[in-house]
C-alpha positions as CSV (number, residue, x, y, z in Angstrom):
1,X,52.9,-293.9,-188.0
2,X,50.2,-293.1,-185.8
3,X,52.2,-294.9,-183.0
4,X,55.2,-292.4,-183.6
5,X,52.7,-289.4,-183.4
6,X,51.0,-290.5,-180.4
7,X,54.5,-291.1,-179.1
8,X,55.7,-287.7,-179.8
9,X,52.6,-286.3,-178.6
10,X,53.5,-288.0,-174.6
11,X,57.1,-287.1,-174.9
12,X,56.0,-283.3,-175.9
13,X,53.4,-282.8,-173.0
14,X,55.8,-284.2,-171.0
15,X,58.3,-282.0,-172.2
16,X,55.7,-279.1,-171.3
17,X,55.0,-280.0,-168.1
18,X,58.9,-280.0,-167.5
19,X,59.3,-277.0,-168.5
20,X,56.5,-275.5,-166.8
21,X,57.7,-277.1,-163.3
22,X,61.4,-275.9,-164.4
23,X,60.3,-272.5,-164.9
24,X,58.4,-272.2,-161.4
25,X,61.7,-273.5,-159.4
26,X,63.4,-271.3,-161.5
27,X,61.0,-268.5,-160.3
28,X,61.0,-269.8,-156.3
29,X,64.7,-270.1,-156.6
30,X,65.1,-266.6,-157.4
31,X,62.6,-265.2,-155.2
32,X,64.6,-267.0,-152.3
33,X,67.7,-265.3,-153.5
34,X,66.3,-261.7,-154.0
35,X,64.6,-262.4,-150.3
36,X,68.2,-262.8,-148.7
37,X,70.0,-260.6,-150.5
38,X,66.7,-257.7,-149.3
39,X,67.4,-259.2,-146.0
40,X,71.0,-258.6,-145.6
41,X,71.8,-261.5,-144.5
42,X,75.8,-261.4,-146.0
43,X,76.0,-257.9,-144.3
44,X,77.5,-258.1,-140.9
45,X,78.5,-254.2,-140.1
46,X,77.2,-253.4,-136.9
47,X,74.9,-250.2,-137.4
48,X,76.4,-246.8,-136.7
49,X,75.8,-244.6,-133.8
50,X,73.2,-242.0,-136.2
51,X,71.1,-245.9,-137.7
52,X,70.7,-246.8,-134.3
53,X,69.2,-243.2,-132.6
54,X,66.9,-243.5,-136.1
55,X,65.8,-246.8,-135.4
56,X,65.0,-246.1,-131.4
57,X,63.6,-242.3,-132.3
58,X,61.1,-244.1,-134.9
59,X,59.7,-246.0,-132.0
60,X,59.5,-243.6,-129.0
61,X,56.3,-241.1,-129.6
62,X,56.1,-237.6,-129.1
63,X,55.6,-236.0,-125.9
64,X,52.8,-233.4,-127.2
65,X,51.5,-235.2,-130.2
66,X,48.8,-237.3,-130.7
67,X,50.5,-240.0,-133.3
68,X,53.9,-238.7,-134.1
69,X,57.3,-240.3,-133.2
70,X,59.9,-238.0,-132.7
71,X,61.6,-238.6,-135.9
72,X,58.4,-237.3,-137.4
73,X,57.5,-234.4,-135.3
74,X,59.1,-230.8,-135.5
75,X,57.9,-230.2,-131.8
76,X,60.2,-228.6,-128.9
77,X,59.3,-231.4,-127.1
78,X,60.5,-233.9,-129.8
79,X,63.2,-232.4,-130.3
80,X,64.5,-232.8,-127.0
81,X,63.7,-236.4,-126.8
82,X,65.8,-236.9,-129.9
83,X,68.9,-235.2,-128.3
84,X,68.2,-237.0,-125.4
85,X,68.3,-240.0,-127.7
86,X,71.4,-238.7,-129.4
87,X,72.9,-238.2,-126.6
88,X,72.4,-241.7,-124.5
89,X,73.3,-243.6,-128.2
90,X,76.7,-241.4,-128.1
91,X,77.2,-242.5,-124.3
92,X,76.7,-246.4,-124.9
93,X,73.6,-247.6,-123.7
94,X,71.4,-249.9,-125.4
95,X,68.4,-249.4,-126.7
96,X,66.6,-251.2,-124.3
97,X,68.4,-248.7,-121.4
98,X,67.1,-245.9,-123.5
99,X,63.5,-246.4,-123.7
100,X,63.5,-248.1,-119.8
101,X,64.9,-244.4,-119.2
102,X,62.2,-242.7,-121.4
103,X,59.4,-244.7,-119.8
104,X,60.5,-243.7,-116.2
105,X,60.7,-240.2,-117.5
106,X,57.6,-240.0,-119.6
107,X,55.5,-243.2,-118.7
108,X,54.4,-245.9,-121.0
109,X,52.5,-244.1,-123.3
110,X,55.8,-242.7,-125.1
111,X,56.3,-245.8,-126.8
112,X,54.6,-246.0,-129.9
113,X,54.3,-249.9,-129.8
114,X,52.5,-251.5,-126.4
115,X,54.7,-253.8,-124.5
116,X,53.5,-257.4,-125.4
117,X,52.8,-258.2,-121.3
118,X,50.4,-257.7,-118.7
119,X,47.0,-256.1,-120.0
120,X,48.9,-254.6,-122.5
121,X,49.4,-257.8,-124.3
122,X,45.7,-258.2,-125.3
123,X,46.6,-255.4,-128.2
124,X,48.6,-257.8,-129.8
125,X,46.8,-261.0,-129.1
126,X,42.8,-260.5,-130.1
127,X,43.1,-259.7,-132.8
128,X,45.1,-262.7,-133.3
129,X,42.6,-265.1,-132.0
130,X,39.5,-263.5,-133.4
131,X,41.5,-264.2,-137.0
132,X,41.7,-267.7,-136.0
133,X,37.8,-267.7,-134.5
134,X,36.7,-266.1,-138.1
135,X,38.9,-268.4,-140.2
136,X,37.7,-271.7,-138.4
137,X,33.9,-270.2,-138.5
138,X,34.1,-269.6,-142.7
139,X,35.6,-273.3,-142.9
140,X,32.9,-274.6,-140.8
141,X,30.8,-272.6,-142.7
142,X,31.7,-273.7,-146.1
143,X,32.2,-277.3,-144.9
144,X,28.6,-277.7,-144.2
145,X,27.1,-276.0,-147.2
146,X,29.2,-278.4,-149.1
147,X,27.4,-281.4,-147.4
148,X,24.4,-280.1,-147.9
149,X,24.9,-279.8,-151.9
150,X,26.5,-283.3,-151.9
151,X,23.2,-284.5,-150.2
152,X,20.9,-282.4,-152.7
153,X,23.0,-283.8,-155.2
């Protein structure tokens, strides 16, 4: 009898464990899905003419505000970028022709994200690299005061 308990006892932690690695692919599995679907991945419609001036209006700042994009500003002067926008989106050119256009017009500093070249690309990567710096120096860190409590020990 105690044999048949003790069995019973394996086959039900086993039966746990199961279930608790079931449950988490279970959990992964619709994560993954939700993730995709979020994604819009099965979508395949190009954007219209009106997603596409959003999209390049919510990157290009405003002429006479500080931290605005033209979406977000009520200015004369944003306004007129966003017709200009409107207008160039209704014509066929890319996004990429519009804000080469709005540069040459304006200069660099209407795009609200820096170009990732040149000077310019040390915006994007130190901050990168002093992550990595600080993440290697708290390893190091921890990795000798581990040694030293193993050698206290």
């Amino acid at each position: 009898m105690a044999e048949a308990a003790a069995v019973r006892a394996v086959d039900a932690g086993r039966r746990r464990r199961w279930g608790s690695r079931a449950s988490f692919v279970l959990a992964l599995l619709v994560l993954g899905v939700a993730l995709i679907i979020g994604a819009g991945v099965g979508s395949s419609a190009p954007p219209t003419s009106s997603q596409r001036a959003a999209a390049i209006e919510s990157q290009v700042r405003c002429p006479s505000c500080q931290d605005l994009s033209v979406a977000q500003s009520v200015a004369s002067s944003a306004l007129a970028v966003r017709h200009e926008i409107v207008a160039r989106v209704a014509a066929g050119a890319s996004a990429q022709q519009i804000e080469s256009e709005l540069v040459a017009q304006y200069g660099p500093s209407i795009l609200l994200s820096p170009p990732a070249s040149g000077l310019s690309a040390l915006v994007w990567y130190v901050p990168a690299a002093a992550g990595v710096v600080a993440v290697c120096a708290l390893a190091a860190f921890f990795w000798r005061r581990s040694r030293s409590w193993r050698a206290l020990r």
